[in-house]
C-alpha positions in Angstrom: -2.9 43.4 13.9 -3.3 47.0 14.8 0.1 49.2 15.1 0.0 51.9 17.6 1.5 54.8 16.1 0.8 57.5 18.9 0.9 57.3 22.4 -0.3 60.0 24.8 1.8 61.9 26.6 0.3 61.6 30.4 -2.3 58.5 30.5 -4.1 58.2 33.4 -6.8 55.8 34.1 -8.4 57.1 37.6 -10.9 54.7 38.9 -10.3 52.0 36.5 -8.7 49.5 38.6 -10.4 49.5 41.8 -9.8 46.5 44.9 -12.6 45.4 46.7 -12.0 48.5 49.3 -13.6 52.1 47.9 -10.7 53.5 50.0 -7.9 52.4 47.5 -7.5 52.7 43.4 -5.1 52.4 41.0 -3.8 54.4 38.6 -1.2 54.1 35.0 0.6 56.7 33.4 2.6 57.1 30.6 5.6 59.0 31.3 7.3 59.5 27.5 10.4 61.1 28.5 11.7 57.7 30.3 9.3 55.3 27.8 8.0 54.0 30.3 4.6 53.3 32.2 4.2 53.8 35.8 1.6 52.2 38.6 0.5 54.3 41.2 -2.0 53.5 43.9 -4.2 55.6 45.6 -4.8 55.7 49.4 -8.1 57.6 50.8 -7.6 58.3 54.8 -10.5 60.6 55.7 -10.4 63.7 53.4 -7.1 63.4 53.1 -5.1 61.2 50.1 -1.7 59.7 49.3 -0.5 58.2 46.0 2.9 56.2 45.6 4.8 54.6 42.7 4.3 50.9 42.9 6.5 49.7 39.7 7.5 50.8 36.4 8.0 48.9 33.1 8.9 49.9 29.5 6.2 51.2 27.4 6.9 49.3 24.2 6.1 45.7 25.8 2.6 46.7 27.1 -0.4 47.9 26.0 -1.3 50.2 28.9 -5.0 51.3 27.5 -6.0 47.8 27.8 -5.6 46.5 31.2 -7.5 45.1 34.3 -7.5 44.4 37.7 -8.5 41.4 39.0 -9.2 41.7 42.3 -9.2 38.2 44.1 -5.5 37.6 42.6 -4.7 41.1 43.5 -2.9 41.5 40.1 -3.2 43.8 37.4 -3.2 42.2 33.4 -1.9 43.9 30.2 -2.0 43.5 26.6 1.3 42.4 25.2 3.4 44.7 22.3 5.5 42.5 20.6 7.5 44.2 17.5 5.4 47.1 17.9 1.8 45.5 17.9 -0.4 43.5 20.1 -0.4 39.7 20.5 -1.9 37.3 22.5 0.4 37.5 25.5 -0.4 39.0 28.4 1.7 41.1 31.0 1.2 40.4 34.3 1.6 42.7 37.4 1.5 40.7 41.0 0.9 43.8 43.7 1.4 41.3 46.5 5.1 40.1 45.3 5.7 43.2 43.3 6.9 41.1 40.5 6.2 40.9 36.2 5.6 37.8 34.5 4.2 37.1 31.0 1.6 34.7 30.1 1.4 33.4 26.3 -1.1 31.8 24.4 -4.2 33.3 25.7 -6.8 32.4 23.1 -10.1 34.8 22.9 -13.4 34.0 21.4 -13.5 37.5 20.2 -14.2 37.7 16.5 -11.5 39.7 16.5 -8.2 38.7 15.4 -6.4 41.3 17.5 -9.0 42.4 20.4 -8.1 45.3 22.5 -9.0 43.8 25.9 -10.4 47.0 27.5 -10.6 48.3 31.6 -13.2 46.9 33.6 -13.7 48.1 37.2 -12.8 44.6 38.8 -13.5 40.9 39.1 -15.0 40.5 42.5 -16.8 37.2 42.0 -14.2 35.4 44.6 -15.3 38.6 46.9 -19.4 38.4 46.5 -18.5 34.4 47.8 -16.5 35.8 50.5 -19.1 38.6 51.3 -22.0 36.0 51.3 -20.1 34.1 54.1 -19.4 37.0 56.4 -22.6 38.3 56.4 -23.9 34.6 58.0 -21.1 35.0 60.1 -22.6 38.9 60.9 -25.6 37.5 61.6 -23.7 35.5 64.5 -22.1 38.8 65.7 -25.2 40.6 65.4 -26.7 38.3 68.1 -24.0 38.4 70.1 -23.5 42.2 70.2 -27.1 42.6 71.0 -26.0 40.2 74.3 -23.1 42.1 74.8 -25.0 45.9 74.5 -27.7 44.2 77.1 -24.5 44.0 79.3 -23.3 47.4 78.7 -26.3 48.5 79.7 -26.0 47.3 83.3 -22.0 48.9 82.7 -23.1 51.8 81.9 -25.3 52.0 84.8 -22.6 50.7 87.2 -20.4 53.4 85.3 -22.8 56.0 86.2 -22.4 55.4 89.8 -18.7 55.3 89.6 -18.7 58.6 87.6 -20.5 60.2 90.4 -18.9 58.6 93.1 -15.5 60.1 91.1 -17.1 63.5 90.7 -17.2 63.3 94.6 -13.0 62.0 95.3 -12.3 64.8 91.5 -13.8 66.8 94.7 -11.8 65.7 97.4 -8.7 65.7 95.6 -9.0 68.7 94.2 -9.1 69.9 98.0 -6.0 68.1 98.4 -3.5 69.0 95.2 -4.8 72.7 96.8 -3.0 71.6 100.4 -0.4 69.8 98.9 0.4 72.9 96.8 1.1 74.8 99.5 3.0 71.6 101.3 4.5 71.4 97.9 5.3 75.0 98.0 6.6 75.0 102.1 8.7 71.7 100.9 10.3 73.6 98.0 11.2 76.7 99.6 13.4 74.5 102.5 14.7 72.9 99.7 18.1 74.7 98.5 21.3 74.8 97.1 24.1 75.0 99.3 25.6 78.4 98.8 28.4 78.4 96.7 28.1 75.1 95.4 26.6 73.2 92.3 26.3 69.8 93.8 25.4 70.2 97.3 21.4 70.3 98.3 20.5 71.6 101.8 17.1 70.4 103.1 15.8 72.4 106.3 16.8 76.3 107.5 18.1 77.2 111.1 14.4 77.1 112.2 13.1 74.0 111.0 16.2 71.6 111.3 14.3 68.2 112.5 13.2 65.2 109.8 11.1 62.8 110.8 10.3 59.8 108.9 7.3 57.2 109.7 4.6 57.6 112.1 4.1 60.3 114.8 4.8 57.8 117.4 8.5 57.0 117.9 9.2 57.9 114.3 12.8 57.4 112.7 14.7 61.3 113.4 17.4 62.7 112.2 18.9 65.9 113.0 21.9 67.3 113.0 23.2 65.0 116.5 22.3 61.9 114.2 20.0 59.7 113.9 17.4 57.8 116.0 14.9 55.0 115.6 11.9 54.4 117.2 12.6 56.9 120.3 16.3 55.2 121.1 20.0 56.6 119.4 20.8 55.1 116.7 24.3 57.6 116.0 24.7 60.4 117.4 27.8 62.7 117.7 27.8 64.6 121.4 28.6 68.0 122.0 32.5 66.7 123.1 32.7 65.3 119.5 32.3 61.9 120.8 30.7 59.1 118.3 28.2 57.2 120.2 26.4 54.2 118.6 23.2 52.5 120.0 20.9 53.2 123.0 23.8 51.5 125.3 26.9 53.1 123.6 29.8 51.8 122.0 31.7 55.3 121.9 34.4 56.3 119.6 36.1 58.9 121.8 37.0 62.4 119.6 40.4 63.0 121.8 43.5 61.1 121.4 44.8 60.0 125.0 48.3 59.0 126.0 49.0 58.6 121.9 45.7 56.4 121.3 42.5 56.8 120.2 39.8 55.8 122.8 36.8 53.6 122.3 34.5 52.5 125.9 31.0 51.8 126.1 28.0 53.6 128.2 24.8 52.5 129.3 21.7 54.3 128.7 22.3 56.6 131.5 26.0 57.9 130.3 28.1 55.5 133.0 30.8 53.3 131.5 30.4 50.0 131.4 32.6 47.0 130.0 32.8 45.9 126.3 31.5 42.8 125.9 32.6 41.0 122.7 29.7 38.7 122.4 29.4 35.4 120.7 32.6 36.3 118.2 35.9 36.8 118.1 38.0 39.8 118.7 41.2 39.9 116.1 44.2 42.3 116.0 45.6 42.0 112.9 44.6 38.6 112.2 45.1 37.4 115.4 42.8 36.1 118.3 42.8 38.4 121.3 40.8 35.8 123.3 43.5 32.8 121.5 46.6 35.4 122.6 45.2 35.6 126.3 44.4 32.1 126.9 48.1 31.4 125.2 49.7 33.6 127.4 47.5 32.5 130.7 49.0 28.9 130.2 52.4 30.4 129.4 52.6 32.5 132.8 51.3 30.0 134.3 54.1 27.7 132.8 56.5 30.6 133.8 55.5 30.6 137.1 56.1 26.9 137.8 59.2 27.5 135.9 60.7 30.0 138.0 59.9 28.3 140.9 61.5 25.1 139.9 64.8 27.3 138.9 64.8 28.8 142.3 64.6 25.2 143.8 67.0 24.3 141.8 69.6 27.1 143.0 68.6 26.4 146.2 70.5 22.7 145.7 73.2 24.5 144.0 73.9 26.4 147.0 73.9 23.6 149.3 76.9 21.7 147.4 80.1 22.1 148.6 82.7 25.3 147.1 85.9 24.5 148.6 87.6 21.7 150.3 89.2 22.7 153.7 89.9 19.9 155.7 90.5 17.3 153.2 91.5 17.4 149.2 88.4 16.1 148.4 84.9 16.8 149.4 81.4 16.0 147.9 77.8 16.8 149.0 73.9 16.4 148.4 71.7 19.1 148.6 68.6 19.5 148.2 65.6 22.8 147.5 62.2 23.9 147.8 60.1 27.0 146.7 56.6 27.1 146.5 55.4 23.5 144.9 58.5 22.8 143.7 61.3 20.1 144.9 65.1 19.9 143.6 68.1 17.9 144.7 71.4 18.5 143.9 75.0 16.7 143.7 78.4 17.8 143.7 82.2 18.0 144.6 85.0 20.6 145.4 88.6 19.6 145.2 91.4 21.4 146.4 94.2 21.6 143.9 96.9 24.0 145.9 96.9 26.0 148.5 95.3 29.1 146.2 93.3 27.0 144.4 90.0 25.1 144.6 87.7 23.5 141.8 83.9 22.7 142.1 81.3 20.8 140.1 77.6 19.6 140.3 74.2 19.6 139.2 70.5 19.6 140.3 67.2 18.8 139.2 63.7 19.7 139.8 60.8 17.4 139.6 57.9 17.7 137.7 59.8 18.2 134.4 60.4 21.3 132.3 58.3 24.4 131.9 57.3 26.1 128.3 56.2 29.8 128.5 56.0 30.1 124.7 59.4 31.8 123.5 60.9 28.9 125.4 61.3 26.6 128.0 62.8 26.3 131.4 64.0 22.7 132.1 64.3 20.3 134.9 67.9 20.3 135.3 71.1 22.4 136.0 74.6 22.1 136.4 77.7 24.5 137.8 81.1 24.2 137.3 83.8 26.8 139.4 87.5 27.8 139.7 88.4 29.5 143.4 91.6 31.1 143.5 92.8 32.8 146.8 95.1 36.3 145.9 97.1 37.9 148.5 99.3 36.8 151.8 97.4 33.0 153.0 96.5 33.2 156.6 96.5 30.0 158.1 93.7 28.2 159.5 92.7 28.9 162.9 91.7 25.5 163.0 94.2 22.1 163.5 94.3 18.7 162.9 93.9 15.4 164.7 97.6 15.5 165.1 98.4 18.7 165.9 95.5 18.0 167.9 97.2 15.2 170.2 100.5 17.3 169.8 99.4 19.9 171.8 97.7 18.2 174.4 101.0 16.4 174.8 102.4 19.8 175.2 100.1 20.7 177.6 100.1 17.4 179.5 104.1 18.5 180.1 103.1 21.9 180.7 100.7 20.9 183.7 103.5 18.4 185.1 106.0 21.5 185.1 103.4 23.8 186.9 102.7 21.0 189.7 106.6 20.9 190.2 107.1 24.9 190.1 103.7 24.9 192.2 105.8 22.6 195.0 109.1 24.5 194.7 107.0 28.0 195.4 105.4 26.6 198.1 108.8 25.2 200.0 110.3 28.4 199.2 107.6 30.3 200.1 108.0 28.0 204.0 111.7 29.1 203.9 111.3 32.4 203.8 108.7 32.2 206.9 111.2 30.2 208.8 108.4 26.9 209.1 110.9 25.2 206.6 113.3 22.7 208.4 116.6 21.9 206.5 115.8 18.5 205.8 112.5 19.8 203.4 115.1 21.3 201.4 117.0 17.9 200.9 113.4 16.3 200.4 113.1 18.1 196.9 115.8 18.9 194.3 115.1 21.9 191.7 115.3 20.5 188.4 
């Protein structure tokens, strides 16, 4: 077995172990200070280069001056040091997994007992297979790229055209990027910042103060009224500061009136016209305009027949008796009527004394009670009443049956006494004109 004594400071093998690709070759070094050896690989990119470090491994296990590259296992083989010389191991470097293993045993036919298994460029046997089969398959893309530069060739024709029909609109749009420079250039200069401020862009000057959008027909405008749309207001603020929204305005009025802020609407010619809340509801806080007004229409019109029945029904009131004159008791029925209404009534009046009388009765209207919505009015009544008399009582200027027949007796006498008085006047009267003879006055006797 041979003993290496000496080993070289820097080894490098350049070109030694070379893949299949002249661009790329790898490289070994020694480096002594850190025992060690050191694979590098070598990367040609036009006239440039690049070499990096692709693994390291102690420099008392292989024989670096020895190795190989084998190219269609794209791994690199040394000759193994064991105990300071070489054996028939090998060390194995696998680019493709970056990993060491050792193979043992390998047997030579070398007539050497301890061969020294110098560099060769590569094993490309596996490769030559590989190259033999792609150039058949060239031979397939030959034929095809001799099809396919036929059919550039009508490409490039078509090509040529389109080049010259571009050097033509290259032309034309030249022309143009000169115009829109100066549109560019008219754009940017009424394009500003609002003086004084760092967020505000102003667009227009005191001169050009118009925007139009769309076509030059009825095109969408905005200025500083508002905004139309295809010739008819979309918003626009007038000069009284009123708000007015749509070709036939709804108007948001700029003056509050009487405390409230006014909203009407206009047609196209400035008169007002009605709001028409079409095909939805109108709410107030929540609540139904339309539901409050057709509420309150069936509640005045419940309050209406209400009031009329309550004024029937005082009219029956007033037809009971109050007071009892002629009698201590008295009752009644009456009966009222106001508009479609109809009420009768019931009641009595008793006289208790002299100073007082009581009263009590009722009514009720048909056609039942009346809900307005904070309440009803109903169908019935009653009344109830105390009438005391204050003061001196003067009496009656009318009499009863009795009195009645009392006085007429009275008078009966009365009228018999006159007839006698009449006859006594009328003797005397004869007496004193001498026609009365002295038996007349024995005729009559004065009673």
């Amino acid at each position: 077995m041979k003993y290496l004594k000496v080993w070289p400071v820097l080894f490098l093998l350049s070109g030694i172990f070379s893949e299949a690709k002249s661009d790329t070759t790898y490289h070994v070094n020694f480096d002594s200070g850190n025992s060690q050896i050191e694979i590098f690989r070598s990367i040609a990119n036009g006239d440039s280069q690049s070499i990096e470090r692709l693994t390291t491994y102690p420099s008392g296990s292989v024989e670096q001056s020895g190795g190989w590259f084998d190219a269609s296992q794209n791994k690199i083989y040394f000759n193994a040091i064991s105990g300071g010389n070489v054996n028939d191991d090998l060390r194995v470097y696998d680019i493709t997994s970056d990993s060491w293993s050792l193979i043992t045993g390998v047997k030579s036919s070398s007539s050497d007992s301890t061969p020294y298994f110098g560099p060769i460029a590569s094993s490309y046997s596996s490769s030559i297979s590989s190259n033999t089969s792609n150039i058949s398959s060239n031979d397939t893309d030959i034929a095809s790229n001799a099809s396919n530069i036929s059919s550039n060739d009508t490409d490039i024709a078509s090509n040529a055209s389109n080049i010259s029909s571009n050097d033509t609109d290259i032309a034309s749009n030249a022309s143009n990027i000169s115009s829109n420079d100066t549109d560019i250039s008219g754009l940017q200069s009424l394009i500003s910042t609002k003086s004084g401020s760092t967020t505000t862009a102003r667009i227009g000057d005191s001169t050009k103060n118009i925007l139009e959008i769309g076509p030059t027909t009825n095109p969408t405008t905005i200025n500083q009224s508002g905004i139309s749309v295809s010739g008819g207001n979309l918003i626009k603020k007038d000069s009284d500061g009123n708000i007015h929204i749509g070709k036939n305005s709804f108007v948001i009025g700029n003056e509050v009136l009487n405390g409230a802020h006014p909203i009407w609407a206009e047609d196209e010619n400035g008169s007002k016209i009605p709001l028409n809340i079409y095909g939805s509801d109108l709410q107030i806080n929540g609540v139904s305009v339309q539901g409050q007004i057709d509420a309150n229409k069936s509640n005045i019109k419940n309050l209406g027949s209400g009031i009329a029945g309550s004024t029937a029904l005082t009219a029956a009131l007033t037809a009971l008796p109050q007071t009892s004159e002629e009698s201590k008791h008295s009752c009644g029925i009456g009966s009222g009527a106001y508009s479609s209404r109809y009420a009768v009534g019931f009641g009595c009046a008793s006289k208790v004394n002299e100073r007082v009388d009581i009263n009590a009765g009722g009514s009720y209207v048909f056609g039942g009670s009346k809900s307005y919505g904070g309440g009803t009015l109903d169908s019935g009544v009653v009344k109830a009443g105390f009438v005391f008399k204050l003061g001196e009582l003067n009496k009656s200027q009318k009499i009863s049956k009795t009195e009645k027949e009392n006085l007429e007796f009275k008078i009966g006498s009365l009228e018999e006494k006159n007839k006698q008085l009449l006859a006594r006047l009328e003797r005397l009267e004869k007496i004193a004109l001498g026609d009365l003879k002295s038996k007349d006055l024995a005729v009559y006797k004065l009673q």
